[in-house]
C-alpha positions as CSV (number, residue, x, y, z in Angstrom):
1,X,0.0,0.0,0.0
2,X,1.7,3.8,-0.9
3,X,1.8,6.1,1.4
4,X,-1.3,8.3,2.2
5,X,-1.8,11.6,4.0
6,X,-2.9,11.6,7.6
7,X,-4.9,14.3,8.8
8,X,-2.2,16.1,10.2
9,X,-0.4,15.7,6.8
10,X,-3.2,17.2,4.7
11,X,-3.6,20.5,7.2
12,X,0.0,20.9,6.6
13,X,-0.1,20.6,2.8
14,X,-3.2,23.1,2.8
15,X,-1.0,25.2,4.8
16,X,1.9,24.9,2.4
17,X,-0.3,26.1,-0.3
18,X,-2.0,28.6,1.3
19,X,1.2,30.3,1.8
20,X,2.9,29.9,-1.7
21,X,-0.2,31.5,-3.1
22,X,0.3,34.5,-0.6
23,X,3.7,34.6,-1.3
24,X,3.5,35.0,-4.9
25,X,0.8,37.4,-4.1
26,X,3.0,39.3,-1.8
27,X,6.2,39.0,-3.8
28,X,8.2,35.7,-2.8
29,X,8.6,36.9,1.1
30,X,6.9,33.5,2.8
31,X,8.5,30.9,0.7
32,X,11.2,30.3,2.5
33,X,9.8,30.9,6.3
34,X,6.6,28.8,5.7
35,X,6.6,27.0,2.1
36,X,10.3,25.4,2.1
37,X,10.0,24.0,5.5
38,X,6.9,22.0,4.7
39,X,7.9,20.6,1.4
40,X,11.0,19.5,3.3
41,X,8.7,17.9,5.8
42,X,6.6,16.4,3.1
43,X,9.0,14.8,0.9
44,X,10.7,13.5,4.2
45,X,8.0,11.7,5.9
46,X,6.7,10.5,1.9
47,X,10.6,8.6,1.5
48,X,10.6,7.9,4.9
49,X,7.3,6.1,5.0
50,X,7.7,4.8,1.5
51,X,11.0,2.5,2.8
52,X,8.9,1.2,5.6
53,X,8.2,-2.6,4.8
54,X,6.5,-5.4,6.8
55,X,8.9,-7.3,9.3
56,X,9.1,-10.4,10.8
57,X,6.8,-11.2,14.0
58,X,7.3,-13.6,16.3
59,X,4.5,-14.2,19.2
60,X,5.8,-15.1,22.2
61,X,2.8,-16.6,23.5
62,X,2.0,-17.6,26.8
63,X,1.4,-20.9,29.0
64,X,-2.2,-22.3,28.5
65,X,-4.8,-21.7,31.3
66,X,-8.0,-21.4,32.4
67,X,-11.3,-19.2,31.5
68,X,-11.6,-16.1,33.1
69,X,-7.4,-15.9,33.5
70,X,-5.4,-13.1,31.7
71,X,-1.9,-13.6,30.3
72,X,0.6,-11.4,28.4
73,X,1.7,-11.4,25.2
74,X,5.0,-10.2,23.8
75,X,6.0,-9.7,19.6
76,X,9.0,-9.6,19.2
77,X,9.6,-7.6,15.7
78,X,12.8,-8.9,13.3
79,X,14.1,-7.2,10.0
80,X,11.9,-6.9,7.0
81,X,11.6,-9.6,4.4
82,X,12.4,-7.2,1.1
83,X,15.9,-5.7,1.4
84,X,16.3,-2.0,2.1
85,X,13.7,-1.5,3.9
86,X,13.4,0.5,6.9
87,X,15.2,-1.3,10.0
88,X,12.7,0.4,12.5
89,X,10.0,2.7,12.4
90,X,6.6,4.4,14.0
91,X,3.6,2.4,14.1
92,X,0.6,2.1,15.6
93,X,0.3,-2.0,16.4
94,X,-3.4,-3.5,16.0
95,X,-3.3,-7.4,17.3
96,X,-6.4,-9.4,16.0
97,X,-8.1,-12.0,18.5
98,X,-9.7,-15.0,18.5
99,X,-13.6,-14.5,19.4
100,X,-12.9,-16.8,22.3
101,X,-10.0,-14.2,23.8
102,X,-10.9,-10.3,24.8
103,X,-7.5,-8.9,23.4
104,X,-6.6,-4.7,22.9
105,X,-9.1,-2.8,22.0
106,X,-7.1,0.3,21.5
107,X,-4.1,0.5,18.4
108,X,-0.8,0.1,20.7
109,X,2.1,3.0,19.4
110,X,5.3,1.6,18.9
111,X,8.9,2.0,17.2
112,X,8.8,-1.5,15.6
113,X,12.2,-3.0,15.3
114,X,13.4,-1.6,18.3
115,X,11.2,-2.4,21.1
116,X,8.9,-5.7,21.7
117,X,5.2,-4.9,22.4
118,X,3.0,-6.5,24.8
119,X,-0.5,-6.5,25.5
120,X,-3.0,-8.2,28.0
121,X,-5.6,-11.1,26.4
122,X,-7.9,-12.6,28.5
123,X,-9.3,-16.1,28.1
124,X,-12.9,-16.3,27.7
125,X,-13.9,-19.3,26.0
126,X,-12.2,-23.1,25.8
127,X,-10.5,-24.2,23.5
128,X,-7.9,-23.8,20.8
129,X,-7.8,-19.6,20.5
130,X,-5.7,-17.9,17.4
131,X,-3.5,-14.6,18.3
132,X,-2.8,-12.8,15.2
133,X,-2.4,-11.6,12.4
134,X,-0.8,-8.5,13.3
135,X,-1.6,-4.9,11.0
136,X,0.7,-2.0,11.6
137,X,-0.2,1.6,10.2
138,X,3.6,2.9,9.9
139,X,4.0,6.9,10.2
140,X,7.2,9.3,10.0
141,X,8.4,11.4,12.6
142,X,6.0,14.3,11.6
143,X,3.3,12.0,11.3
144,X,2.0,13.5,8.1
145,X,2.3,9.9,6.1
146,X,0.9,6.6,7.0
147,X,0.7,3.2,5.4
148,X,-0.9,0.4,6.4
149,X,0.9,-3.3,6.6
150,X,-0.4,-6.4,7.6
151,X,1.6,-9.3,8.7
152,X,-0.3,-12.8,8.3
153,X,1.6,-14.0,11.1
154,X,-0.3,-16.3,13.9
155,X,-0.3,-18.2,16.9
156,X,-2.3,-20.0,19.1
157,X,-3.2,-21.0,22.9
158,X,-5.1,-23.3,24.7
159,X,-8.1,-22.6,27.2
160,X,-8.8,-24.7,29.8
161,X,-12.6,-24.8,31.3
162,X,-13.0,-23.5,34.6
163,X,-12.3,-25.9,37.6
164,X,-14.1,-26.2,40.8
165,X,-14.1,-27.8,43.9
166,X,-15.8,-31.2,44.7
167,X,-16.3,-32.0,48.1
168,X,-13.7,-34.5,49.6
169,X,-16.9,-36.8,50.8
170,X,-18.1,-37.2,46.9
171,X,-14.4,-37.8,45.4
172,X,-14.1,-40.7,48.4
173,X,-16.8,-42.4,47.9
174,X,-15.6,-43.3,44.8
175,X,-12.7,-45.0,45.3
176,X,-12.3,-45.1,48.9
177,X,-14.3,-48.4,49.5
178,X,-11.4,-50.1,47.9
179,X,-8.3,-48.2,49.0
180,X,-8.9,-46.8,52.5
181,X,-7.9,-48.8,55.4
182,X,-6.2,-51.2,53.5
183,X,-2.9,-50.9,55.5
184,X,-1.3,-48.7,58.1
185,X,1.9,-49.3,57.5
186,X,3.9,-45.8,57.8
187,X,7.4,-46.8,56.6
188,X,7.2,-44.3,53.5
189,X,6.1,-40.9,53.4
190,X,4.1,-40.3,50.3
191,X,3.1,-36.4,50.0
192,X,0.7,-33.8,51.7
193,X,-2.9,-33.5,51.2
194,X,-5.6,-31.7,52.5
195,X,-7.3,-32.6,56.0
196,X,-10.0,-34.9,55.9
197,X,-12.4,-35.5,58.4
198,X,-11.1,-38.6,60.7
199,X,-7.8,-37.8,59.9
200,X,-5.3,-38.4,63.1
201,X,-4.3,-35.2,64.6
202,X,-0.2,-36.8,65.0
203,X,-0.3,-37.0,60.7
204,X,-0.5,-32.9,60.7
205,X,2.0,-31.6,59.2
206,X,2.2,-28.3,61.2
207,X,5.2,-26.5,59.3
208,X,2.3,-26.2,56.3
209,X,-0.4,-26.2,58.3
210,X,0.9,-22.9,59.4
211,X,2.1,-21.4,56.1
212,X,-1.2,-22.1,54.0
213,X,-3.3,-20.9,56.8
214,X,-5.2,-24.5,56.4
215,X,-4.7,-28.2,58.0
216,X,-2.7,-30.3,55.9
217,X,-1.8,-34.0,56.7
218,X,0.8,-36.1,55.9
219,X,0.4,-39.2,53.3
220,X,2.1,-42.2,53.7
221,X,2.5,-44.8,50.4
222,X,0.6,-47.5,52.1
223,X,-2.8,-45.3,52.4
224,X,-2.1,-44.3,48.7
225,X,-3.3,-47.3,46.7
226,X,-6.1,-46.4,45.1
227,X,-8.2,-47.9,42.3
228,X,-8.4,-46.2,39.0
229,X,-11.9,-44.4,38.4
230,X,-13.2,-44.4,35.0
231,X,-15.2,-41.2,34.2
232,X,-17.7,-41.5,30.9
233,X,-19.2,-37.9,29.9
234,X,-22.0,-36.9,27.4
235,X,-24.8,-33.6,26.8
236,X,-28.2,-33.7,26.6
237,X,-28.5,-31.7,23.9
238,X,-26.5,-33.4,21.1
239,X,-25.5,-32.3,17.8
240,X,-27.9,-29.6,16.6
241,X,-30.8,-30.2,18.9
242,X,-34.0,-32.2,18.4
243,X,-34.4,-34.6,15.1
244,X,-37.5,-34.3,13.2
245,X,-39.9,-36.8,11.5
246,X,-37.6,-36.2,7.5
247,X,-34.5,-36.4,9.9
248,X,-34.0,-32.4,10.0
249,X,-31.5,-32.1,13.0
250,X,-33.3,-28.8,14.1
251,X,-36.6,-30.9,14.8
252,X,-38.1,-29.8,11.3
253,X,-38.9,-26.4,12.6
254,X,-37.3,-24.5,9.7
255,X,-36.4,-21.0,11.4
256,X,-32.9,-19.9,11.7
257,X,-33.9,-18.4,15.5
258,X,-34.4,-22.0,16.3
259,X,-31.5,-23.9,14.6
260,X,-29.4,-20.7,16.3
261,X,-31.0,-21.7,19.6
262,X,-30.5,-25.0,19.6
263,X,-26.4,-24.5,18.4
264,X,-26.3,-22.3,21.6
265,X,-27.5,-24.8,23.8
266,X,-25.5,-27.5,22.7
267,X,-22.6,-25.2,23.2
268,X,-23.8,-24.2,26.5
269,X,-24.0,-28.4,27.5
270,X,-20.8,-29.4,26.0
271,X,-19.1,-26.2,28.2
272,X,-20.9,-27.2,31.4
273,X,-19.8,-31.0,30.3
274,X,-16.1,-30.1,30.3
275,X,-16.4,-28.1,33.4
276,X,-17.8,-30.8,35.1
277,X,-15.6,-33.3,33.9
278,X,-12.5,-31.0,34.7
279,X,-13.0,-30.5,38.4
280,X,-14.1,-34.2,39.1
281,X,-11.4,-35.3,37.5
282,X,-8.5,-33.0,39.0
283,X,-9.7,-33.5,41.8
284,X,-9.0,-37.4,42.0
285,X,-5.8,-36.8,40.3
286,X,-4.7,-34.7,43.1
287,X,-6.2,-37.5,45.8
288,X,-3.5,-39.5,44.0
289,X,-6.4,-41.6,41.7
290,X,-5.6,-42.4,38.2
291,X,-8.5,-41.4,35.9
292,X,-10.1,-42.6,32.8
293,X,-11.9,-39.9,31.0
294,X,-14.4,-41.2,28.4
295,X,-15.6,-37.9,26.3
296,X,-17.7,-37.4,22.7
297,X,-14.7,-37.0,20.3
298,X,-12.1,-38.5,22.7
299,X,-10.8,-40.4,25.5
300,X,-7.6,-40.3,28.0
301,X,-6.0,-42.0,30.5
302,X,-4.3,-40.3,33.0
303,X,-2.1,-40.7,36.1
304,X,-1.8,-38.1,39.0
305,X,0.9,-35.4,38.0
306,X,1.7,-32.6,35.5
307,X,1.5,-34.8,32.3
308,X,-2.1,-36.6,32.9
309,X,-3.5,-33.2,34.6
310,X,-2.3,-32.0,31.4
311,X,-3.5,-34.6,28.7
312,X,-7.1,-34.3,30.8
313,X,-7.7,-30.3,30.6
314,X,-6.8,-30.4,27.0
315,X,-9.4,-33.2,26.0
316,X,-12.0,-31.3,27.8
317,X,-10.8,-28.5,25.7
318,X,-11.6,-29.7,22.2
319,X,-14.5,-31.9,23.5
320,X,-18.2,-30.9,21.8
321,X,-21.8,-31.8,22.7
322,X,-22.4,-36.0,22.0
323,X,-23.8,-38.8,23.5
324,X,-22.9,-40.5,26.8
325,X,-19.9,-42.8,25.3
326,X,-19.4,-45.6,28.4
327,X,-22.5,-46.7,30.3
328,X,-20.3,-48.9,32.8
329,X,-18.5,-45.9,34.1
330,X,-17.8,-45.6,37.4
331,X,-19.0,-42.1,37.2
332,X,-20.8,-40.8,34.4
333,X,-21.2,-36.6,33.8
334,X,-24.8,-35.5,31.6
335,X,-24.8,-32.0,31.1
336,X,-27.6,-30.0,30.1
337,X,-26.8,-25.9,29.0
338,X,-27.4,-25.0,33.0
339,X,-25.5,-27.5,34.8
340,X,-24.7,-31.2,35.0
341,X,-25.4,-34.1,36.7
342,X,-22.9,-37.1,38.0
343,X,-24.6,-40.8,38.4
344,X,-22.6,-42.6,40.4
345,X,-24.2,-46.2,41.4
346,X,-27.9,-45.7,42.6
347,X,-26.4,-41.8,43.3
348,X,-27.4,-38.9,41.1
349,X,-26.2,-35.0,42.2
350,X,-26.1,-32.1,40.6
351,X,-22.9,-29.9,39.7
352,X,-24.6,-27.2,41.2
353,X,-24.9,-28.5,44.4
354,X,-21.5,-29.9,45.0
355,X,-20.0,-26.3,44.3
356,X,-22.3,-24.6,46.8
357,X,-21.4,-27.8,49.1
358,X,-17.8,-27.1,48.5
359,X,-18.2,-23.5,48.7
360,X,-19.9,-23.7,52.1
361,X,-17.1,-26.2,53.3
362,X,-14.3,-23.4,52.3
363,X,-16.0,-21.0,54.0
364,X,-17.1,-23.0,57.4
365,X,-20.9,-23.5,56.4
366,X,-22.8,-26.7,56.8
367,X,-22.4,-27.7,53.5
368,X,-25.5,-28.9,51.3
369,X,-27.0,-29.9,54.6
370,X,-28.0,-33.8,55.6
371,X,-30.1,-35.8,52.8
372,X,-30.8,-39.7,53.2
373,X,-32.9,-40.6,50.2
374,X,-29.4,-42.3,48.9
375,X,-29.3,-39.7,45.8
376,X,-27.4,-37.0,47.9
377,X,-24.3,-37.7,50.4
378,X,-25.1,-36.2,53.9
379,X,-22.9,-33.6,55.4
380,X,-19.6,-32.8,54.0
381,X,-16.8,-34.2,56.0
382,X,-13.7,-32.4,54.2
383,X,-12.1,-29.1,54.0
384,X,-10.8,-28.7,50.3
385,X,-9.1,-26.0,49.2
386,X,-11.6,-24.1,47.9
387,X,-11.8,-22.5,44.4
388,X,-8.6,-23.0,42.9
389,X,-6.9,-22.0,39.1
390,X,-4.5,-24.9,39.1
391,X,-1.4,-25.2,36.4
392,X,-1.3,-28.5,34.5
């Protein structure tokens, strides 16, 4: 793109003119105060800008993480492709976003080629997000030329769905049967974990206790051995929404508000499926429980640390609205668009209310209160630690 007047450029170029025409008018006396100057300035900032060409950008993106988190992002400009071109310049720097990322909403000003730039994004959707490409309106030193460049350059980041809490009484029941009690041998220390109700007062570890301002409890390897829970997810909605009687996904109804409706909602489930699936399963990883995590579209095994915490949030991810793939599950997550339900045996409980019971356990309430029926747990018996944005 050439070179183009900015505002500034085209009051000083009606000022130029203004002033030859008096000074011819008046007899030459103006040219050189007023008319020289600005042709000077003119011809400067049109070579200058003219040189500028689009450089090299290199996103220096950062770590994956969660919705609702905000990271910063450096470029990092090199030398431009065509030879001769301008080493560094003015510019103001405009970063395209992904939909799913709230990037800079305002042009960044910049001598490119001399200095990185960085700007905040903030993650607001899952999944795979695209940073870039980058467009750069170049201006001289006056700032009476500008041209536009655009630099096709991208990169990309991965947003975790949020994680909550799940009370220490639901996550036990689960595998506890099996692994609790089965020795009390205390030969090997194993790791530190939250306090549990029942938990002796000698297996504090007080040192900790003291520095996160919550009990924590020593883990020994014996008390460690715990059974491998498979979790199978699915959505309610699937797809694009009801099926009609000629097979039309939408349920026949032939309105776009409809079909748009019903692609929101399965959105909305497949989100609140990944949530779900993301805390429950975290949760058991960092109990020391291998997972299996049965999702539409995909399927991971993963052991506790970085690597299967990892492998887990990135499946829920890139996971979309589908059927319920494993009815044998130990544990199996339907989400609707509001919230989800785990089934568990002859147990069924909501999402919701596990958060508010976990919620009310962090902050010394009575939890989700007592319920016998056999399709809630009773009161909570756990202190976990609360709403937490954990790192793969």
């Amino acid at each position: 793109m050439t070179p183009e007047l900015t505002r500034r450029g085209r009051v000083a170029g009606a000022v130029g003119l203004v002033a030859a025409a008096s000074a011819l008018a008046a007899g030459g006396r103006a040219l050189d105060a007023i008319v020289i100057p600005v042709a000077i300035a003119l011809a400067a900032g049109y070579v200058q800008v003219s040189r500028v060409d689009a450089p090299t950008v290199r996103h220096v993106t950062p770590a994956d993480g969660f919705v609702g988190e905000t990271r910063e992002v450096r470029l990092e400009f090199g030398p431009a492709a065509r030879d001769g071109g301008a080493s560094s310049f003015l510019a103001d720097v405009r970063v395209r976003v992904d939909e799913g990322l709230d990037g800079p909403t305002a042009p960044i000003r910049a001598a490119v080629g001399t200095e990185p730039v960085s700007y905040a994004v903030t993650y607001r959707e899952r999944g795979k997000r695209t940073l870039g490409p980058v467009q750069l309106t170049a201006t001289d030193v006056f700032g009476l030329f500008e041209r536009s460049l655009l630099v096709d350059e991208t990169d990309a980041v991965t947003v975790y769905p949020p994680r909550d809490p799940i009370p220490a009484r639901f996550r036990r029941a689960l595998y506890a049967a099996d692994a609790v009690d089965v020795s009390r041998q205390r030969e090997e220390f194993d790791r530190l974990r939250e306090y549990t109700r029942g938990d002796a007062v000698r297996d504090v570890h007080w040192a900790t206790t003291a520095k996160r301002d919550e009990i924590v409890v020593k883990e020994f390897a014996a008390e460690t051995a715990r059974n491998r829970v498979t979790i199978a997810g699915g959505t309610e909605v699937s797809g694009g929404g009801r099926a009609g009687r000629d097979g039309d996904p939408f349920g026949g109804v032939g309105r776009d508000g409809d079909a748009d409706a019903d692609r929101t909602a399965s959105a909305a489930a497949a989100d609140e499926l990944a949530r779900a699936t993301v805390s429950l399963a975290l949760a058991l990883l960092d109990d020391g429980v291998p997972v299996d995590v049965r999702l539409p579209g995909g399927r991971v095994s993963a052991a506790p640390g970085g690597r299967g915490r990892r492998e887990v949030l990135e499946l829920a991810a890139r996971i979309g609205p589908g059927a319920v793939a494993d009815d044998e599950a130990d544990v199996t997550v339907v989400a609707g668009a509001d919230d989800a339900r785990f089934r568990a045996g002859d147990r069924s409980e909501s999402f919701a209310d596990l958060r508010r019971e976990a919620e009310a356990e962090r902050t010394g309430g009575d939890g989700a209160g007592r319920r016998g029926d056999g399709t809630g747990a009773g009161r909570a018996d756990a202190a976990p630690d609360g709403r937490e944005v954990a790192s793969p």
